[in-house]
C-alpha positions in Angstrom: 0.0 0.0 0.0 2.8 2.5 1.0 4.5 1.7 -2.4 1.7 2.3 -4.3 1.0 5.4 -2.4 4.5 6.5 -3.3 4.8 5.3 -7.3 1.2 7.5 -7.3 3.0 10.7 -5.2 6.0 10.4 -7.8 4.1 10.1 -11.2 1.8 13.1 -10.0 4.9 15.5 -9.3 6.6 14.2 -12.5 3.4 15.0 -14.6 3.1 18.3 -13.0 6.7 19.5 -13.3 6.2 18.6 -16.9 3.8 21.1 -17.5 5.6 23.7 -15.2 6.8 27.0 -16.5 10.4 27.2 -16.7 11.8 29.2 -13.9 14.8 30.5 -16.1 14.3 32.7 -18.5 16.3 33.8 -21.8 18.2 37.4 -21.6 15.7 40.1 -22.5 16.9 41.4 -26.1 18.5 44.4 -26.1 17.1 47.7 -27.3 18.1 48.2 -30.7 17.2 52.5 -30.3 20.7 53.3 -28.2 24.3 52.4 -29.8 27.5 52.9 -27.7 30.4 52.1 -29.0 34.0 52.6 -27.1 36.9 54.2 -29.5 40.2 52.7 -29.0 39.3 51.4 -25.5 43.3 50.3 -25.3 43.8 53.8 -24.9 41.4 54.3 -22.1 42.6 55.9 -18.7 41.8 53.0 -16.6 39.5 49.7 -17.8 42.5 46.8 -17.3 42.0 43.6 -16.4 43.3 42.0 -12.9 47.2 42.2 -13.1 46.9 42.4 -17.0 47.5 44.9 -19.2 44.5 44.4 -21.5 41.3 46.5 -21.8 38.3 44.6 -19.6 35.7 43.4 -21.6 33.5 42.7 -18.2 33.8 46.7 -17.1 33.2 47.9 -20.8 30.1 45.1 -21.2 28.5 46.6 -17.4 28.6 50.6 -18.6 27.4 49.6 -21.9 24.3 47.5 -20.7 24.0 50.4 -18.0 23.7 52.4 -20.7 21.6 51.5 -22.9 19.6 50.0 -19.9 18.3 54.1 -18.7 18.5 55.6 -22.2 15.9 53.3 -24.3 13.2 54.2 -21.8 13.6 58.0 -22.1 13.6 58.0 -25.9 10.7 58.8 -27.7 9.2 56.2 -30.3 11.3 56.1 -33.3 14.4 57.6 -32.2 17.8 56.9 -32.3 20.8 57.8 -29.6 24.2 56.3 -30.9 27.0 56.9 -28.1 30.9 56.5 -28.3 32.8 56.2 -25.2 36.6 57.6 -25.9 37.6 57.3 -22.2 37.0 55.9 -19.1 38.8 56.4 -15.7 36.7 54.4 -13.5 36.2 55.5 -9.5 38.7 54.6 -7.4 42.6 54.0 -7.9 43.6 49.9 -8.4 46.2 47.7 -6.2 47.8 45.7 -7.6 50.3 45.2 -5.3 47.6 42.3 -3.7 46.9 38.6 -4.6 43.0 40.2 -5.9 42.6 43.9 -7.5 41.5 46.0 -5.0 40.0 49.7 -6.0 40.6 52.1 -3.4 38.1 54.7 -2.8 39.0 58.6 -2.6 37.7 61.7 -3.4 40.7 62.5 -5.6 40.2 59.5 -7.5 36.6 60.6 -9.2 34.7 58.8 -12.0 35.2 60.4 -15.2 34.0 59.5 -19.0 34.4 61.3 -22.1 31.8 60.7 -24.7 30.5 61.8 -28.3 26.6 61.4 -28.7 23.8 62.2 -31.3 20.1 62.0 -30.8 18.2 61.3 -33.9 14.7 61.4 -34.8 12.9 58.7 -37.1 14.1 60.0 -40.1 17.9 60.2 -39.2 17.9 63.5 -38.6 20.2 65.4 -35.9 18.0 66.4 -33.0 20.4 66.7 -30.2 24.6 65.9 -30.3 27.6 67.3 -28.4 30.7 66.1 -26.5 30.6 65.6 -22.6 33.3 65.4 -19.9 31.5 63.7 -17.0 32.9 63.6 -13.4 31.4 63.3 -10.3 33.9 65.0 -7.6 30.9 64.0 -4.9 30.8 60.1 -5.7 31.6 59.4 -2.5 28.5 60.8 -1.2 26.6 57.9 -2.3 28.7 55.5 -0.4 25.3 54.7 2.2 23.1 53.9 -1.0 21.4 50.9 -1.4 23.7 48.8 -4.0 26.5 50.9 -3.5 28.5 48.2 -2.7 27.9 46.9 -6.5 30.5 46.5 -9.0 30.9 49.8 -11.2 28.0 51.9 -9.1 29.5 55.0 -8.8 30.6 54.9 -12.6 27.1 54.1 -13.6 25.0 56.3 -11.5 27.2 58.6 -12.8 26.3 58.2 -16.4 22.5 57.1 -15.3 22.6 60.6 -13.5 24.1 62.3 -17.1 21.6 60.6 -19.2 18.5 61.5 -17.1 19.6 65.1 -17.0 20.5 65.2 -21.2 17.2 63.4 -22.2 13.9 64.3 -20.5 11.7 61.6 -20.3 9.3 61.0 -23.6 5.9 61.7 -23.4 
């Protein structure tokens, strides 16, 4: 009786996991209205690797998806913003004196990009474009902000804070 009871118990969570909903899902696709591209990033102030001398593709990947992440949701239907990086000194100074990379925090070591951008309307035409030299002297500031012990946060509230100021929300 118990076996049966448990063959039954078994085939009924099989047959109901079966028809369960996946609980992973794929990557949302990314929006196709924001471009950023990063000109020579070799040459950038500070985006190396851990006790390399190569450009990280993880750091350039985060400020990309960051983004392109706030801008699409403040452009209006139809338009276009295309971005290009040409340099990055992330916030912080690095060790590398230490078995890990270790970025030490202070205020004279402020997060700063330099960047090239053009909004365009539906057409192609040039609605908005210019050069900016962000830094954010007060980074520090944010230290008691919830994720600001996230990879990259004061870089990208930085450029979240930029892109929120440059393009009012679409109606």
């Amino acid at each position: 009786m118990k076996i049966n009871r448990l063959i039954s118990l078994i085939a009924g969570l099989v047959l109901s996991a079966s028809f369960a909903t996946p609980t992973f899902a794929a990557p949302a696709p990314t929006p196709d209205n924001v471009i950023v591209t990063f000109q020579n990033p070799d040459t950038f102030s500070d985006v190396l690797e851990n006790h390399q001398n190569t450009t990280s593709t993880y750091f350039l990947n985060e400020l990309q998806e960051c983004i392109i992440k706030t801008a699409s949701r403040r452009l209006a239907t139809g338009q276009k913003l295309l971005i290009t990086v040409t340099d990055i000194d992330l916030a912080g100074e690095t060790r590398f004196n230490q078995p890990e990379q270790i970025r030490v925090m202070r205020e004279i070591y402020t997060p700063r990009v330099k960047l090239k951008f053009q909004l365009l309307d539906p057409e192609g035409k040039v609605l908005k474009e210019g050069e900016r030299s962000l830094v954010d002297r007060d980074y520090l500031m944010l230290a008691q902000r919830p994720g600001s012990s996230e990879p990259l946060f004061y870089d990208k509230q930085m450029l979240k804070d930029w892109i929120t100021q440059e393009f009012k929300k679409a109606a």
